[in-house]
C-alpha positions as CSV (number, residue, x, y, z in Angstrom):
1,X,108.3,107.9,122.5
2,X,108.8,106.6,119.0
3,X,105.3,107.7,116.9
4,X,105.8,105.8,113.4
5,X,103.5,107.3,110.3
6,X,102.5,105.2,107.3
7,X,102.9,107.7,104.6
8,X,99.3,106.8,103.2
9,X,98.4,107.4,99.4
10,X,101.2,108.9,97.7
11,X,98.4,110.5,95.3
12,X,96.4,111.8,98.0
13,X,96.6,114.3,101.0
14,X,98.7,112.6,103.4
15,X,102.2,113.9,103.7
16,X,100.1,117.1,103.1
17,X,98.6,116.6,106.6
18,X,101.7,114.9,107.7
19,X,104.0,118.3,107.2
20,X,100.8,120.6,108.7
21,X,100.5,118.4,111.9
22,X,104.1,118.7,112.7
23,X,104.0,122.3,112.3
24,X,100.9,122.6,114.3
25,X,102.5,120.8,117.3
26,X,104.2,122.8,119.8
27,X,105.9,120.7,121.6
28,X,108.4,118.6,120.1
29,X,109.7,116.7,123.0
30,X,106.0,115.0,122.8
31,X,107.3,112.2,120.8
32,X,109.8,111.5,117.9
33,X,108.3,110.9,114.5
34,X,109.5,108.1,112.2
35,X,108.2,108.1,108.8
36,X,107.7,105.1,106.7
37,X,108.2,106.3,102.9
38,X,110.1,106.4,99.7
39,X,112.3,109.1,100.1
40,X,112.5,110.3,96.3
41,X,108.5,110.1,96.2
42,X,108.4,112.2,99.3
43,X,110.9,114.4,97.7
44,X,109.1,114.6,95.0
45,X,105.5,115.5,97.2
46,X,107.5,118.1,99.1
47,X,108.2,119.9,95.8
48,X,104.9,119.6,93.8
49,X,103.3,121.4,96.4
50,X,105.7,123.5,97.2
51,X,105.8,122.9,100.4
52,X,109.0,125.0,101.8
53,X,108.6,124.5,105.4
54,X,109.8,121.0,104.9
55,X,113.1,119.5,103.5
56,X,114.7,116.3,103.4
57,X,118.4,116.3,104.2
58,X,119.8,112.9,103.7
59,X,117.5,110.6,105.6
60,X,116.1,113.2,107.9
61,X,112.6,115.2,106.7
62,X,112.8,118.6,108.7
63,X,110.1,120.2,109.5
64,X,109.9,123.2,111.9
65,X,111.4,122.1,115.3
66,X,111.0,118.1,114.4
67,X,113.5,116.3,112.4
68,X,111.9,112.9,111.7
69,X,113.9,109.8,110.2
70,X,112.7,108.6,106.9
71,X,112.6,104.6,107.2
72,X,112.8,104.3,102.9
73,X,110.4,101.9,101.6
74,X,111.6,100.8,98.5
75,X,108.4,100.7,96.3
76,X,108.8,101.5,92.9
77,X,106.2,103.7,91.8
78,X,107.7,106.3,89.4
79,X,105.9,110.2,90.2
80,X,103.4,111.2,92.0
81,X,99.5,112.1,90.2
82,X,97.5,113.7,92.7
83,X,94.6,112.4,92.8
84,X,94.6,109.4,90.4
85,X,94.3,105.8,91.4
86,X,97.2,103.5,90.6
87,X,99.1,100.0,91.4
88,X,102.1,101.8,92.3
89,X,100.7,104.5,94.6
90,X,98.6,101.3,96.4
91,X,101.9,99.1,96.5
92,X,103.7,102.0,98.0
93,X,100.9,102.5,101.0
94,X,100.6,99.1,101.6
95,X,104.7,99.0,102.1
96,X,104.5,101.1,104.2
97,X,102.1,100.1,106.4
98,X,103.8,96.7,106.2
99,X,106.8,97.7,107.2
100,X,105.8,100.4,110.2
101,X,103.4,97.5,111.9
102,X,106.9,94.9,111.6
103,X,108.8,97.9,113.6
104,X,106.1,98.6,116.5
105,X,105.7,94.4,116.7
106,X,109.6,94.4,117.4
107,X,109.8,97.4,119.4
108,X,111.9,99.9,117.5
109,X,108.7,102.9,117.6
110,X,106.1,102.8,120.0
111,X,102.8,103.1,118.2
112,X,101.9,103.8,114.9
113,X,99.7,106.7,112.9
114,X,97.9,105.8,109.5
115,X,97.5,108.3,106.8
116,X,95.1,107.5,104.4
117,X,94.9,104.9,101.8
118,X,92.9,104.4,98.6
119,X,91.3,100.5,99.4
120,X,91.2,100.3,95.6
121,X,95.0,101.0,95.3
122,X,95.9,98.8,97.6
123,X,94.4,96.1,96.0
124,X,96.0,96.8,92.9
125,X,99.2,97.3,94.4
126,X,99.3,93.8,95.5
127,X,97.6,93.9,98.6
128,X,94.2,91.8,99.1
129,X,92.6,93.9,102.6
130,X,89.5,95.8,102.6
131,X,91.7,98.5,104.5
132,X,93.7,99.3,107.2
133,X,92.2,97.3,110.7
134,X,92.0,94.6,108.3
135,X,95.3,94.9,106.8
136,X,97.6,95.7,110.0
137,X,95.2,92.9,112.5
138,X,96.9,90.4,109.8
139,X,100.3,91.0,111.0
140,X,99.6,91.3,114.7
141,X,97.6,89.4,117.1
142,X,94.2,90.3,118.9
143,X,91.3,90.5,117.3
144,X,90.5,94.6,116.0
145,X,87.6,96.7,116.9
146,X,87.2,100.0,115.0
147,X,86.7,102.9,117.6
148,X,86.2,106.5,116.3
149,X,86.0,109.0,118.6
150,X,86.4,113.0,119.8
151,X,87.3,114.3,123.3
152,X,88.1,117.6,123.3
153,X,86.3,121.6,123.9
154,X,85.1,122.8,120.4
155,X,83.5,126.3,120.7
156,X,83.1,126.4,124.1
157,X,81.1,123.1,124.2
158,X,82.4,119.5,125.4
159,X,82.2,117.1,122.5
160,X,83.0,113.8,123.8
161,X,81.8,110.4,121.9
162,X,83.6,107.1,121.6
163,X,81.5,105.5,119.0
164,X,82.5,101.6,118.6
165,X,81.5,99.2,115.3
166,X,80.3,95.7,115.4
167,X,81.0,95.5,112.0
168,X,82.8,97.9,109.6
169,X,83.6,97.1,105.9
170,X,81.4,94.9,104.6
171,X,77.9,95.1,102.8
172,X,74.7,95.4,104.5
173,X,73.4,92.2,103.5
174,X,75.7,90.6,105.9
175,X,75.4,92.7,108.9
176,X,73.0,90.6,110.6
177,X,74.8,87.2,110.2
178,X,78.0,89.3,111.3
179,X,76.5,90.3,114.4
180,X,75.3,87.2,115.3
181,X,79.0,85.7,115.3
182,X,81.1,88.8,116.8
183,X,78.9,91.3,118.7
184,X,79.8,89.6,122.1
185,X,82.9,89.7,121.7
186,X,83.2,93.3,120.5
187,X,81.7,94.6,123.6
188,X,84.2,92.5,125.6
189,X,86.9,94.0,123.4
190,X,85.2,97.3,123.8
191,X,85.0,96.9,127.8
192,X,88.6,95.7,127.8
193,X,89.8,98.7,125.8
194,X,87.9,101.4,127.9
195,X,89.6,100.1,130.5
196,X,93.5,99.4,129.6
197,X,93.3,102.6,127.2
198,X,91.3,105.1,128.1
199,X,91.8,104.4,132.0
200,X,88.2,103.9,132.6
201,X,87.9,102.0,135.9
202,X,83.9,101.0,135.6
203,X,83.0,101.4,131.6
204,X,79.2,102.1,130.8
205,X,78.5,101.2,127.5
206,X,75.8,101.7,125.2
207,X,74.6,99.6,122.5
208,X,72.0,100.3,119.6
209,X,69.9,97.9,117.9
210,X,70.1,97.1,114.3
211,X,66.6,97.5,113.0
212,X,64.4,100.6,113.2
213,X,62.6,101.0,116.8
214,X,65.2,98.7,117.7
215,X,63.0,95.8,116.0
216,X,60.1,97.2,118.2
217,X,59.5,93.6,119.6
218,X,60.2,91.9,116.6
219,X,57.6,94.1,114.2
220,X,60.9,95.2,112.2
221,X,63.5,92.1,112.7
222,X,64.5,89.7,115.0
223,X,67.9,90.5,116.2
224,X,67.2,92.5,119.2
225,X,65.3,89.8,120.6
226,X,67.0,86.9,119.8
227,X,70.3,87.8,119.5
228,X,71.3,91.6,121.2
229,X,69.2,91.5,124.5
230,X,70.4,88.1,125.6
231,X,74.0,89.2,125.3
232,X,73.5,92.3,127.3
233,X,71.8,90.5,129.6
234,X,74.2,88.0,130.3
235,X,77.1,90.7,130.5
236,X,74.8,92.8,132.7
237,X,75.1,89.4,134.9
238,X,78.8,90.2,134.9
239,X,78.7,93.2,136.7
240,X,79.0,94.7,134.1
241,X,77.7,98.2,132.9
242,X,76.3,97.7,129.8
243,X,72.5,99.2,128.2
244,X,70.7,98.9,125.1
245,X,70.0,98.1,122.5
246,X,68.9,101.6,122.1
247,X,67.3,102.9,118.5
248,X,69.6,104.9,116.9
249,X,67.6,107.5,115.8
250,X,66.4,108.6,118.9
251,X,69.8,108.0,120.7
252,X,72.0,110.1,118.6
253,X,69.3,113.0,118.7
254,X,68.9,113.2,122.2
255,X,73.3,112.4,123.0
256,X,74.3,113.2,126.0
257,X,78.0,112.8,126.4
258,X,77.8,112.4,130.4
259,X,75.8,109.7,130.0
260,X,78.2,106.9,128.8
261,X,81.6,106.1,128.2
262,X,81.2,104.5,124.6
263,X,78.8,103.3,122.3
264,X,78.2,100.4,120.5
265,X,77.0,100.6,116.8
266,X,75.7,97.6,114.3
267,X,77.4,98.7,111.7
268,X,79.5,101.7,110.1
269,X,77.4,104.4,109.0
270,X,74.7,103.5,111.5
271,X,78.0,104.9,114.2
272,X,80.1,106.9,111.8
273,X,77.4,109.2,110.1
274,X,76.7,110.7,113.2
275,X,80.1,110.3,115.3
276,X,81.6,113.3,112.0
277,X,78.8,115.2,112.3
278,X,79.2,115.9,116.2
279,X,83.2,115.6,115.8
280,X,83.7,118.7,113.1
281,X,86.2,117.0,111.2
282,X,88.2,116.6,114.5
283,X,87.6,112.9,114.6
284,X,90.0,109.9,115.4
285,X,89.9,106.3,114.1
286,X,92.2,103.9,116.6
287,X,91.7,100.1,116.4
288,X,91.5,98.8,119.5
289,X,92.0,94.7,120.1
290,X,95.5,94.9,118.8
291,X,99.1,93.9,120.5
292,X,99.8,97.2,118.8
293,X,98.4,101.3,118.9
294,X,97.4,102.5,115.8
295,X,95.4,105.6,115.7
296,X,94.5,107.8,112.4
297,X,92.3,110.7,111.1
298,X,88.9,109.8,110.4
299,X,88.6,111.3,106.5
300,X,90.3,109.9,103.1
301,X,92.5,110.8,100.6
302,X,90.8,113.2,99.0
303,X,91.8,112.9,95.7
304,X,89.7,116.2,95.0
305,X,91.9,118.4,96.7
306,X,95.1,116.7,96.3
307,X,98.1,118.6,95.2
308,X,96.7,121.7,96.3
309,X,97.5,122.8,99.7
310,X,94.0,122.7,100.8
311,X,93.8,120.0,103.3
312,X,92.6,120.6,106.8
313,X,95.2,118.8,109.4
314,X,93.2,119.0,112.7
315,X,92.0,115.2,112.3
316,X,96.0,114.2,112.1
317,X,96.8,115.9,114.9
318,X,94.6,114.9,117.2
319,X,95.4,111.3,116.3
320,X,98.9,111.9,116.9
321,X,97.3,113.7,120.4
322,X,95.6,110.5,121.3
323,X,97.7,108.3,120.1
324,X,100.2,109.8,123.2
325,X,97.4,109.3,125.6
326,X,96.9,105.7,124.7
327,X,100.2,104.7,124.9
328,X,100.6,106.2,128.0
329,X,97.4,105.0,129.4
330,X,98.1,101.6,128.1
331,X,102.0,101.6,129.8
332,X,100.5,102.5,133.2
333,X,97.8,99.8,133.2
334,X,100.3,97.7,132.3
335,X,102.7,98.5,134.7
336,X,100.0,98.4,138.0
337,X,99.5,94.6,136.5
338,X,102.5,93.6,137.2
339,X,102.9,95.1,140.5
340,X,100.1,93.2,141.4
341,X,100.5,90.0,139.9
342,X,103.7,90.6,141.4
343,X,102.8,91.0,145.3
């Protein structure tokens, strides 16, 4: 399989990550990467940080045992300055990410890793999207949900939490009226997802309320009651495994990974604070919804630590990791469909 990667924020950490995930995968007949990028700018990366496990011969970046075809995106941003914000670096990453999501639409790769943009630089580069779901759902179909997520062993212990968002990038002050138009359909989404990605014949999911004490009858807010308990009861109807709403305070202090399948938060840090605390910076962002598979690492650029060969890759690679899974998962579901729809 055909694994495209956005090459993110020139100015940032990603081809950083990028070259230390290749070399930290084994196996390369996992997939084939194809990178979307300016090939002088990632030149020019490869030799600021003097990064000599990696060349570029012709189109081809080498690294280790993968030699991965540079797709050039011809953005004309002149050097690289880690860690600064600029039109040029944000016009570059949103190329990119342009031109990788027109690839997986027509076929030519299979799914697609982000690496991380600057939101401000892609504005100024010319691209009006609050970030990546937002920006990549705008050339596909589906509506996106923003799923972050660990599933692995990390010092002996099973951390396992799939941590779903009714709403992600927008302020506070709108979370309520937000809810009130999408959260139904982000837990079908949600359900839908568990089941076609993930392989998850009966989903359990778990929603939290909004308001401290989950509103504690209406004492804090009104959107359990009039707005979050009818909807789980009417999926509950359904057949469907669904509980909640469940105050978050209490929830993420007691977790229990055994106990559901995924959870539902109101908004992002309400599900994100806690999801990279429990994942030790081994987190994954994929946006489910989509005609398309896009996965990432759940940090940033950081523009602090840019340029100097500091960067921790583990998030990339399990991305790339999942990223297989889903694709996989997501084949075979589709492949039993059609044997039945076809008996």
């Amino acid at each position: 399989m055909k694994i495209g990667f956005t090459i993110g924020d020139i100015n940032g950490i990603g081809v950083e990550v990028l070259v230390k995930t290749l070399l930290g995968i084994d196996d390369v007949n996992l997939f084939t990467p194809v990178i979307y990028s300016n090939i002088n700018l990632l030149r020019e990366y490869l030799y600021k940080i003097n990064f000599t496990q990696a060349k570029i011969v012709g189109d081809i970046l080498q690294v280790g045992n993968f030699k991965s075809e540079i797709k050039n995106v011809n953005s004309d941003s002149s050097t690289i300055n880690f860690g600064e914000v600029s039109s040029g670096s944000g016009r570059h990453a949103g190329d990119s990410i342009k031109s990788a999501t027109i690839d997986c639409l027509n076929n030519i790769i299979d799914s697609i890793v982000t690496l991380p943009i600057s939101k401000e630089a892609l504005n100024y580069g010319g691209y009006n999207f609050q970030g990546h779901t937002e920006m990549i759902s705008h050339y596909t179909d589906g509506s996106p949900l923003m799923i972050l997520m660990v599933d692995k062993v990390i010092n002996n212990s099973l951390k396992r939490m799939k941590v779903a968002l009714v709403t992600s990038h927008i302020p506070l002050l709108n979370v309520s009226v937000e809810i009130n138009k999408n959260i139904e359909n982000k837990i079908r989404i949600l359900y839908y997802s568990l089941i076609q990605d993930f392989g998850i014949d009966s989903p359990r999911i778990s929603v939290l309320g909004l308001n401290p004490h989950s509103g504690e009858n209406g004492s804090f807010g009104n959107e359990e009651l009039q707005i979050i308990n009818p909807i789980i009861d009417r999926l509950k109807s359904e057949g469907k495994l669904i509980s909640g709403p469940f105050p978050a305070d209490g929830f993420f202090a007691r977790y229990n990974p055994l106990n559901q399948d995924a959870i539902l938060a109101m908004y992002h840090d309400q599900g994100l604070i806690p999801l990279k605390m429990y994942s030790g910076h081994t987190g994954v962002n994929f946006t489910a919804g989509l005609s398309i598979i896009r996965t990432s690492p759940d940090h940033g650029t950081a523009f602090n630590i840019a340029g100097e060969n500091l960067a921790d890759p583990q998030s990339t690679i399990e991305s790339v990791l999942s990223n297989i899974k889903i694709v996989k998962n997501r084949k075979l579901f589709s492949e039993i469909n059609y044997k039945q729809n076809s008996l």
